[in-house]
N, C-alpha and C positions, 0 to 999 in steps of 0.2 A: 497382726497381718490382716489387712483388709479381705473383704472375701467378694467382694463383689468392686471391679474394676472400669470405667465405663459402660457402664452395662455388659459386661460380660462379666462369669461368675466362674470361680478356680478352675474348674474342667473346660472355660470355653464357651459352654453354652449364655443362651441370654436368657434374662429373666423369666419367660413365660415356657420353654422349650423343654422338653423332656428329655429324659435321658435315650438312649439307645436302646430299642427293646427289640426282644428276640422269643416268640412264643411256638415252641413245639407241643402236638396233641399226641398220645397214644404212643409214649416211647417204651413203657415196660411191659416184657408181653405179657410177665405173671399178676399183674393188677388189673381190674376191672376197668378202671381207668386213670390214665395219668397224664400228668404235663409239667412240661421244661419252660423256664421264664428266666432272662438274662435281662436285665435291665445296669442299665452302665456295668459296674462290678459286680454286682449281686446277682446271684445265680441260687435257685429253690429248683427244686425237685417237689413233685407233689402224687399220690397214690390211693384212690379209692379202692377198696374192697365193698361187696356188698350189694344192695341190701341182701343181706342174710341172718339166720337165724340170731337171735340176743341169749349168749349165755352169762352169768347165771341169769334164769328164767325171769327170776322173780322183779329184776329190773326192768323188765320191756313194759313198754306204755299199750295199752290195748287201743290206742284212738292215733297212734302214728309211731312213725320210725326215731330212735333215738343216734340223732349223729355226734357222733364222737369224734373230737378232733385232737391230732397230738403236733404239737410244731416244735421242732428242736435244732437247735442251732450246731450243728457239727461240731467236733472238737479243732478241728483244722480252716474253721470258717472265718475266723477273725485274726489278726498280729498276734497275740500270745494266744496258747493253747487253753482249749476252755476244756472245763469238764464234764467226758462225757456226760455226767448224769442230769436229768432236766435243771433248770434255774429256778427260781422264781419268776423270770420272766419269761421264761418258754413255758410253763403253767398259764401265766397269766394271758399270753397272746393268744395259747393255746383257745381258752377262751373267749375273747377277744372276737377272734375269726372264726368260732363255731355260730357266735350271736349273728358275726354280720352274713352270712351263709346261710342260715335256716329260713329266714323271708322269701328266700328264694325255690326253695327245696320241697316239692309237692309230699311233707314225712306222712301227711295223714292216707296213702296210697300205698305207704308198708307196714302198718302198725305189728306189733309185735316182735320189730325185728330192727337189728343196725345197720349205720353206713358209717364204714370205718373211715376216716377220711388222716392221711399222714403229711406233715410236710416237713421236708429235711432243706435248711439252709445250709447249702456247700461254699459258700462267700457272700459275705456280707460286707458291703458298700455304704447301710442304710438302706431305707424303707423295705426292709426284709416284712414286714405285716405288710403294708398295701400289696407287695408283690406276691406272697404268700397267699392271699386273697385271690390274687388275678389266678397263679399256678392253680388251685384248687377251686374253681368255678370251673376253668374248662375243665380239670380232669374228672369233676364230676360229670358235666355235658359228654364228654368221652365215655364215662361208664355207661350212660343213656338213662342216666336217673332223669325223671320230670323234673324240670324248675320251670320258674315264671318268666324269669330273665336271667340273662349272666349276671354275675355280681361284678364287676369291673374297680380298682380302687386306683386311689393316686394322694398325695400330700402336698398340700403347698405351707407356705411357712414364710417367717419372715427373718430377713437374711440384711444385716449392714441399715435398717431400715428399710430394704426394699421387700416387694412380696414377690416371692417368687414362687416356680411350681417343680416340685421332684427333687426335693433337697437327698442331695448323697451325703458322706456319713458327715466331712467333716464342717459340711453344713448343718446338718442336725444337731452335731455337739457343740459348737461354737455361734451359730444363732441364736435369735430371739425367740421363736417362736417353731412350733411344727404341728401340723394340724392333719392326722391322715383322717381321708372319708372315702368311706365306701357306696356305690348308688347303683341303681339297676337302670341304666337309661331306658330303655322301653316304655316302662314304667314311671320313670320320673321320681322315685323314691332313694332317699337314704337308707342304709344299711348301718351304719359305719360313723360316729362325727366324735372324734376326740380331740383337743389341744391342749399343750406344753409351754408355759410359756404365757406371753404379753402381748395382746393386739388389741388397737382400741377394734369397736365396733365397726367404724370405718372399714380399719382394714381385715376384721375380720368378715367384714360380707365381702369384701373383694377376696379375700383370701379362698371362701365356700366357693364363688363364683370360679374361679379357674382349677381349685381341684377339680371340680365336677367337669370343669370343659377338658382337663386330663383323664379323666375316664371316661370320657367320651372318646379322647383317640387310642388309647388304650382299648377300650371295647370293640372296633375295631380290628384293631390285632388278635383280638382273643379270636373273635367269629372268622377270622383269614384262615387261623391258624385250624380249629373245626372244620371249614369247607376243606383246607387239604387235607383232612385225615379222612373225611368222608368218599372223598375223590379217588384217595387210594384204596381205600376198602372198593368203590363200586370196580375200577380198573381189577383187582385182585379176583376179584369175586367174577365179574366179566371175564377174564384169562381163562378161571379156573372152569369157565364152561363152556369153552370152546371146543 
């Protein structure tokens, strides 16, 4: 079955268009900080703790914070049920998105101590890591840890021959190619640069090229969604001293 239709592609969208996103800041009251990300069907959940003490001791770095990151895909997140217990691939992303996270992350301003950082996929669509990524940069900016920049991510990929940007899932499995990156616009730097898959050169600079112009709108959304949490805290906080 074709997946890419005159330039529209199975959900609709056209080539360069992103999916549907939806980024809430500060929804769990018991975390330090957290954030909600809905992007087409993919829905993450994400939960900082921290910085606080590192037990056992003997693990804490004396010259910065050690973040610790766990990503785990629900058992009710995909068509057949998965098992609760991690994968190999929830290890692996786990790391994954701690690497492209720390660039960002002022650790040497907590040394001796962690930032737990959790993210729970409740539905998975596809690009569960880039979104994963997004959910946990703000819920770290939510906790009011220092970073440099938000870390923002998105995937483009190649699809039918075409390149396109925000492959859902059955994009991802039936393409040629998928390429997530992660980057801190502010800054201008990558975080994040992996591919699957076959792209000449060509279309792999075109490919880099519109990821990045995806986390750019993406970024964005992330800083929208920040100013309303902060708006409601100053109104909260203004009520409460009236």
């Amino acid at each position: 079955m074709p997946l890419v239709v005159e330039g529209k592609r199975v959900d609709g969208r056209g080539l360069e268009e992103l999916r549907p996103i939806k980024i809430e800041s500060g929804i769990l009251e018991n975390a330090d900080g957290s954030a909600y990300v809905e992007q087409g069907m993919t829905k993450i959940l994400a939960a900082v703790y921290g910085p606080k003490e590192l037990h056992p001791r003997h693990l804490a770095d004396p010259q910065r914070a050690l973040l610790r990151c766990r990503y785990h895909m629900a058992p009710f997140s995909t068509e057949e049920r998965r098992s609760p217990a991690p994968s190999r691939r929830d290890i692996e992303l786990s790391k994954v998105i701690r690497n492209a996270l720390e660039p960002a992350i002022f650790l040497e301003e907590y040394p001796r101590s962690t930032i737990d950082l959790f993210i729970e996929v409740l539905q998975s669509d596809g690009g569960t890591r880039c979104a994963g990524i997004v959910a946990a940069s703000v819920a770290l900016a939510d906790a009011g840890i220092p970073m440099r920049d938000l870390v923002s991510a998105c995937a483009a990929g190649k699809v039918d021959g075409f390149i396109v940007l925000d492959l859902c899932y059955i994009e991802d499995q039936e393409g040629e190619a998928d390429m997530p990156v992660a980057y801190m616009p502010k800054l201008g730097q990558i975080t994040l640069l992996q591919m699957d898959g076959l792209m000449t050169r060509e279309e792999f600079d075109r490919a880099l090229k519109l990821a990045i112009k995806g986390c750019e709108q993406i970024y964005e959304v992330q800083r929208e969604a920040l100013k309303k949490r902060y708006e409601a805290i100053e109104r909260l906080v203004g009520g409460g001293g009236t």
